[in-house]
C-alpha positions as CSV (number, residue, x, y, z in Angstrom):
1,X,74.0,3.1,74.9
2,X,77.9,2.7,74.9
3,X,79.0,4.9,77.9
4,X,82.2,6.2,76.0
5,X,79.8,7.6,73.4
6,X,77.9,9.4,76.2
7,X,81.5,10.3,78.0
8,X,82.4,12.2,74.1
9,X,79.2,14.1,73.8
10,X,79.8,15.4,77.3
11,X,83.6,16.5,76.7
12,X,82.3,18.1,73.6
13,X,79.7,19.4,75.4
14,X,82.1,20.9,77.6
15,X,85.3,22.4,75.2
16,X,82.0,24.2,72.8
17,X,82.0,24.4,69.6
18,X,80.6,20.8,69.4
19,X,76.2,20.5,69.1
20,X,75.1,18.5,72.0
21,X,72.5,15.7,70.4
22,X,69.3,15.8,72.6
23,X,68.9,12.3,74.4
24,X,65.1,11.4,74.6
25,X,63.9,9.8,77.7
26,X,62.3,6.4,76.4
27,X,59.1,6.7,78.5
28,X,58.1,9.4,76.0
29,X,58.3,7.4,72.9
30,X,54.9,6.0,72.1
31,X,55.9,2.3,70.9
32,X,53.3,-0.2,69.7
33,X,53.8,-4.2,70.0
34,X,52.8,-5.8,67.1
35,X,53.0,-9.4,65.9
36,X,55.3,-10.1,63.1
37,X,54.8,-13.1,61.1
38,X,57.8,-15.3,60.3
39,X,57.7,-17.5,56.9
40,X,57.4,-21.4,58.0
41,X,59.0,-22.6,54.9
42,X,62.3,-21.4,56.1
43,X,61.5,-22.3,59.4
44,X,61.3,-25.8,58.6
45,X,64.2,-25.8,55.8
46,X,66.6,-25.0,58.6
47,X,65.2,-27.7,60.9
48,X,65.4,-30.1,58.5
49,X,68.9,-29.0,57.1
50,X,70.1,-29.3,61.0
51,X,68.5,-32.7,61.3
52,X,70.3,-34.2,58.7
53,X,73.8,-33.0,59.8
54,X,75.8,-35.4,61.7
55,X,76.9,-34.6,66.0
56,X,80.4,-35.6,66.7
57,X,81.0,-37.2,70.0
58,X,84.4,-38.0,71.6
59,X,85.0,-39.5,74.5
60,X,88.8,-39.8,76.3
61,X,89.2,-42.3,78.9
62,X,92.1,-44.1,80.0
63,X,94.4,-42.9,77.3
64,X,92.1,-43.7,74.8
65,X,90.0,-41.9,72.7
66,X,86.3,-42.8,71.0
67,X,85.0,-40.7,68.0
68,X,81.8,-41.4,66.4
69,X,79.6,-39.6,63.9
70,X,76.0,-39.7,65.5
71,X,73.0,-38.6,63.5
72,X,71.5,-35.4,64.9
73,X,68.1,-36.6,64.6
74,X,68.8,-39.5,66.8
75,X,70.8,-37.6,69.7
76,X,68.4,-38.8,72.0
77,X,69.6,-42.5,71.6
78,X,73.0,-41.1,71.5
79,X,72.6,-40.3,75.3
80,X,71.8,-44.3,76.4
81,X,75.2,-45.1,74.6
82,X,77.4,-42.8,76.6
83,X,76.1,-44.0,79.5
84,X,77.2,-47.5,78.5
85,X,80.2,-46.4,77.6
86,X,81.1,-45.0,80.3
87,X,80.4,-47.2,83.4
């Protein structure tokens, strides 16, 4: 809860006139877990739509700069070729 919300209800608490709204202590609210299923189709639509997106990587050294476009689902080769670039 945002404590200027709670610092409003007290000042109208305090000038009358204003209803004070009842604040329940969360122990007494019975809540259930359940599991909620998510869809896997979209799941994997947005893994797939991420894999097939390009990673930018720029590297500034000496007063030069590097830019290559590295396929996302090959960052992990991406991280070899850093390393050689910058020894």
């Amino acid at each position: 809860m945002n404590p200027n919300v709670l610092r409003r209800w007290i000042k109208e608490a305090q000038g009358g006139g204003a209803a004070v709204p009842v604040l329940l202590n969360p122990m007494s609210v019975d809540v259930q877990s359940a599991f909620v299923p998510l869809p896997l189709a979209t799941v994997a639509a947005r893994a797939s739509s991420a894999a097939a997106a390009d990673v930018r990587i720029e590297i500034q050294r000496n007063g030069a700069t590097v830019s290559v476009m590295w396929p996302a689902g090959r960052l992990e080769d991406s991280v070899a070729w850093v390393r050689e670039i910058l020894r």
